[in-house]
N, C-alpha and C positions, 0 to 999 in steps of 0.2 A: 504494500500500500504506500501511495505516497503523500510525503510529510509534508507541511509548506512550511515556511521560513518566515519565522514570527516578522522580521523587517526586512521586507524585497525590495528589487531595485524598484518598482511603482513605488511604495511607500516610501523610499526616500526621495522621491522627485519631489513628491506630493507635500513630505516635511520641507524637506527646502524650501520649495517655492514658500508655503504658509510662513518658515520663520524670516524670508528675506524680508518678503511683503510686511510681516511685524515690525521687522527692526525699521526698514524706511518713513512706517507710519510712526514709530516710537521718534524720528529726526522730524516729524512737521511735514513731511513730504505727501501729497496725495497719491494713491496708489490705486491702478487700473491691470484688473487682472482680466485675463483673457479667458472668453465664452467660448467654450467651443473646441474645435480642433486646435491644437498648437500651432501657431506661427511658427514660421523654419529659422526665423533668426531671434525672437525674443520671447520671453513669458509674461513681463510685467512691465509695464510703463510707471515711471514717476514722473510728478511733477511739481513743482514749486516756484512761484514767479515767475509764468510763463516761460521756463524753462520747463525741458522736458528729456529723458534718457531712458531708451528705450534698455530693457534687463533682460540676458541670459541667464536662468538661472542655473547649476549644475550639481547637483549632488552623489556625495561620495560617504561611502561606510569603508573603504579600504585603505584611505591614502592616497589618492589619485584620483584622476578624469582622464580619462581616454577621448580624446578631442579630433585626432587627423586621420584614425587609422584608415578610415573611406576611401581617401586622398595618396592614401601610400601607394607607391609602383617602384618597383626594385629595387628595394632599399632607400629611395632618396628623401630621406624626412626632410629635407631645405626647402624643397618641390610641396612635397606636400603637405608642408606649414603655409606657402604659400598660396597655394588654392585654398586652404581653409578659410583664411586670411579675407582674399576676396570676395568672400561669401558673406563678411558684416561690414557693415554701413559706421559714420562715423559716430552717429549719435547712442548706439551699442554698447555697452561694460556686462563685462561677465560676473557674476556675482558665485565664485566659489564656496560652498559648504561642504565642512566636513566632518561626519560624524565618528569618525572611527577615536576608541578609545574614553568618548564622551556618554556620562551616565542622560538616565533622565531628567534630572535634574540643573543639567549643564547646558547650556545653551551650544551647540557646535562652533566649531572656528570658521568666522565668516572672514572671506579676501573679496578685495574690491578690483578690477585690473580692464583695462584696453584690451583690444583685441591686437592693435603693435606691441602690447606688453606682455599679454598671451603668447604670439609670434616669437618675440626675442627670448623669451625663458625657454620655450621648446624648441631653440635652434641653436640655444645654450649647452641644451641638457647632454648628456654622456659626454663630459669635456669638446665638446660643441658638432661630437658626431648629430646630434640632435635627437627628437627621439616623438611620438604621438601620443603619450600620454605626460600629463603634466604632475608634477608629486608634489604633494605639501613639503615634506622629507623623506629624500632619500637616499641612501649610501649605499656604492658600488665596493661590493666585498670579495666578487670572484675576481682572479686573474686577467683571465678572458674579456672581461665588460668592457667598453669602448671608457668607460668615467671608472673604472677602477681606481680606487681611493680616494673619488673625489665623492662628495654629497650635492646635487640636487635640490633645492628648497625653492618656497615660495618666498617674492622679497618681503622684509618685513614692512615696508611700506603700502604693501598691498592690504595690509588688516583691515576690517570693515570700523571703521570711527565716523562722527561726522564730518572732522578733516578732509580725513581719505574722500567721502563724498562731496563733501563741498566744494574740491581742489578737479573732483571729476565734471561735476556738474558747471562747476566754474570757466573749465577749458572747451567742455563740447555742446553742454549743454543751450 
């Protein structure tokens, strides 16, 4: 018989999007969730002062987002970071969650980031072989790995604060 998994990947879309949409209303921001089918480049709109940025949301329980693999052909993650790339608009920020390691009680780690910012970390990653998935933290421990020794992170400037948003909204919005 089979079991299901008390938090699948639906239910974490489903937590994400709900705590991003929280926290934006928690900053003063109006927040416009989308009826319906999912749009292919956003989930939620903000706005505040007739500014407005349009939200990727993505949720993660492992560590990671796998973002380009679609995009990949014979190895060349530069390639197809770039077609990813051209796929969002400017007005666009990703909004990163991540629940792995966090109780109920704990609110997930939220990152704020561009989709050039998105771009240049995944064309960073394996000491700049690049790579399609993006890692909060991660360190290359086999021999073999293209970033062997090296760690992988997200910047620390990417944290979700009202800063970090204000400094987003402020440039694109």
């Amino acid at each position: 018989m089979k079991t299901k998994k008390d938090f699948t990947s639906w239910h974490v879309a489903v937590a994400a999007e709900a705590i991003t949409a929280g926290q934006f209303a928690r900053l003063g921001y109006d927040v416009s969730v989308q009826y319906g089918a999912d749009q292919p480049e956003y989930d939620l709109i903000i706005s505040k002062d007739d500014r407005l940025l349009k939200i990727s949301v993505k949720g993660s329980q492992d560590g990671s987002w796998g973002l380009t693999q679609n995009f990949l052909k014979d190895a060349d993650y530069h390639s197809a970071v770039d077609k990813w790339l051209a796929k969002h608009g400017r007005k666009t920020i990703f909004c990163f969650v991540q629940f792995k390691d966090k109780s109920l009680e704990q609110l997930p780690n939220l990152y704020l980031a561009t989709p050039d910012e998105v771009a240049k970390r995944l064309k960073e990653t394996a000491n700049g072989r690049g790579d399609t998935i993006l890692y909060e933290s991660y360190t290359y421990k086999t021999k073999r790995a293209a970033g062997f020794g090296t760690t992988d992170k997200i910047p620390d400037n990417w944290k979700f604060s009202k800063e970090r948003l204000e400094q987003l909204i402020n440039e694109l919005g």
